[in-house]
N, C-alpha and C positions, 0 to 999 in steps of 0.2 A: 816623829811621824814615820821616819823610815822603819825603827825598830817597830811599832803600832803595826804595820803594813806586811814586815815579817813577819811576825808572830800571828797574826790571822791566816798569812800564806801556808804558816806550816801546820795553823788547824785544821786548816781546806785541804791539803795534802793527808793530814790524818782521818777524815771525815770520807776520804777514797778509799783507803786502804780497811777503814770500817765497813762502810756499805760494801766493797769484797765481801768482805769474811763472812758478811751476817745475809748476805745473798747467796753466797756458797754454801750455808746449809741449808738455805731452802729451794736447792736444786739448780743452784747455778743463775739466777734470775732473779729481779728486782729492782729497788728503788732505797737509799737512804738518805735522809735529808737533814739538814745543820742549821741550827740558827742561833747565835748568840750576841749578847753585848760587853764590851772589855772597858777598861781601862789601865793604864798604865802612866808613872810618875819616875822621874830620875831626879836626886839630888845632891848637890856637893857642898861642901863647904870647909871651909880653914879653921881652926880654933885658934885663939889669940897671941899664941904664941906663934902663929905663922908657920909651925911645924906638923903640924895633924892634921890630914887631910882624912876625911872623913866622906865616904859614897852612898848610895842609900839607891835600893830599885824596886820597885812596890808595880804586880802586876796582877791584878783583878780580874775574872770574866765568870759569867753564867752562861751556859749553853743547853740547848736540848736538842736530841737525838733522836729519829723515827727513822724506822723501819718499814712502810705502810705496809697493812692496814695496822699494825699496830700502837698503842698509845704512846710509845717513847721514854725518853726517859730525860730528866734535867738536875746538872748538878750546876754549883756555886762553887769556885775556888779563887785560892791567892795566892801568891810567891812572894819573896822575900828576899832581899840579898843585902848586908853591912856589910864593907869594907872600912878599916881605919888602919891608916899606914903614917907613922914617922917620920920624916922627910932628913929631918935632922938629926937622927939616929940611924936611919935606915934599917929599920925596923917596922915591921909587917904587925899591931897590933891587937886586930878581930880580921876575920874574916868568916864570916857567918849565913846561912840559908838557910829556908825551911821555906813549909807547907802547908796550907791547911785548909780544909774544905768550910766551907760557909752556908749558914742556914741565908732564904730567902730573905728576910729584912738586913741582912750584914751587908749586901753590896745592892746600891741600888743606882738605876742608871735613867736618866730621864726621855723622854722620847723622843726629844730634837737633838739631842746630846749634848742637849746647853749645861748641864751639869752632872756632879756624881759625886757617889758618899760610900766609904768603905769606914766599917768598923771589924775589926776581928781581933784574936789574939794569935799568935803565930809562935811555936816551937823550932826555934833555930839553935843548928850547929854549928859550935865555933873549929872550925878546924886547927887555929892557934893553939886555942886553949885545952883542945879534947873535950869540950864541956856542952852542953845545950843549955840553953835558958829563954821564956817566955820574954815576948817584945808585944808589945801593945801599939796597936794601927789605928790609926784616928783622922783618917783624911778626909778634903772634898776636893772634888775636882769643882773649875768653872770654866767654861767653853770660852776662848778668847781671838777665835778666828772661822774662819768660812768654812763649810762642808766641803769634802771633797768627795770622791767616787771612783771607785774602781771594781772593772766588772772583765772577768773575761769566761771562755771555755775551752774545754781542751777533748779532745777526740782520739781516742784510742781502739784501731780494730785491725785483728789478726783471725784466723780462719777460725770461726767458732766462738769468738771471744769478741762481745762490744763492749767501751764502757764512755758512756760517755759523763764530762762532770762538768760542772758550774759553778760560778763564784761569783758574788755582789756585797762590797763594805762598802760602808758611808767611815768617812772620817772627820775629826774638828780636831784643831790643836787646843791644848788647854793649858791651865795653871794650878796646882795641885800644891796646898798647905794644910797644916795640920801636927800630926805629931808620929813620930816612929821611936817608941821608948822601954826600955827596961825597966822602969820606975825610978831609976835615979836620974837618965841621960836621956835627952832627946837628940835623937841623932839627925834632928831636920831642924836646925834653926831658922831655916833660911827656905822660899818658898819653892819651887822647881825650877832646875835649869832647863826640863823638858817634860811637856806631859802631852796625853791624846786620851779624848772615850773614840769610842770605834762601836759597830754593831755590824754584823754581816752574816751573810746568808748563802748556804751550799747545798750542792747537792750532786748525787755521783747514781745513772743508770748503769747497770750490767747485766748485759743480757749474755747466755752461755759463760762460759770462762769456766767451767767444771774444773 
């Protein structure tokens, strides 16, 4: 939940620094508004011999973008990160990310946040290996605890320059299974040590600030 709470804090902090930009060229003045819904999955686990420890971080969201009066714009994405380290060797065996944008049907998020479903394919680099290779995402999330809420605003003004910005998430903890695979190895046997959907909503006025 805490990382959940992060990572929408630092879209809300990017969704400022947007509404600037895109109000500074139309004379210094304006409105840009945020809205999206995430989700995110962490998992670990041991392989048999007790020495592979094996991480896994799968992070989801759709948002869209206005600038009023204009129509906006919304994209779909997701992250990726494999870790597999030898404990018994001491040796560092994948270490892996990647990125990749998603059409509307790949992540889909329900409206009380009682559930979520990611499918996509993911282009990760191994830094071990020097190598990239396709990983196959096959998750659901399922909502396993209470909504929570977090709302605050912040006020910024100096001679000439207002800006003021807003933030409202809803959050649910959840439980997130499925599969995270190369075609040979699933690297999620085991269901999540931690999961959240989230949905929240920004918005950042500036008025002067030339």
């Amino acid at each position: 939940m805490k990382t959940t709470i992060k990572m929408l804090t630092i879209l809300a902090l990017a969704l400022a620094v947007f509404g600037q930009h895109t109000t500074d060229g139309a004379g210094g003045g304006g409105e840009g508004k945020f809205k999206g819904q995430s989700a995110d999955a962490f998992f670990s686990s041991i392989d048999p011999s007790g020495c592979i420890y094996t991480g896994v971080g799968v992070f989801a969201g759709e948002q869209v973008y206005q600038n009023p009066p204009g129509p906006g714009s919304a994209s779909s994405w997701t992250s990726l990160y494999i870790s597999q380290y030898d404990y018994c060797t001491d040796t560092q065996l994948l270490a892996a990310d990647g990125f990749a944008s998603l059409a509307p049907p790949d992540f889909q998020v329900s409206e009380k946040l009682d559930s979520a479903a990611l499918s996509a394919t993911v282009n990760v680099y191994d830094y071990v290996s020097d190598s990239s290779f396709n990983v196959l995402v096959d998750l659901t999330w399922r909502g396993i605890g209470p909504l929570s809420r977090q709302k605050n605003r912040s006020h910024f003004h100096s001679p000439g320059c207002i800006i003021n910005s807003r933030f409202n998430g809803t959050f649910r903890p959840a439980e997130a299974s499925g599969s995270v695979s190369d075609g040979a190895m699933n690297f999620i046997p085991d269901p999540s040590v931690g999961a959240g959907i989230s949905s929240s909503k920004s918005g950042t006025v500036v008025i002067g600030c030339n």
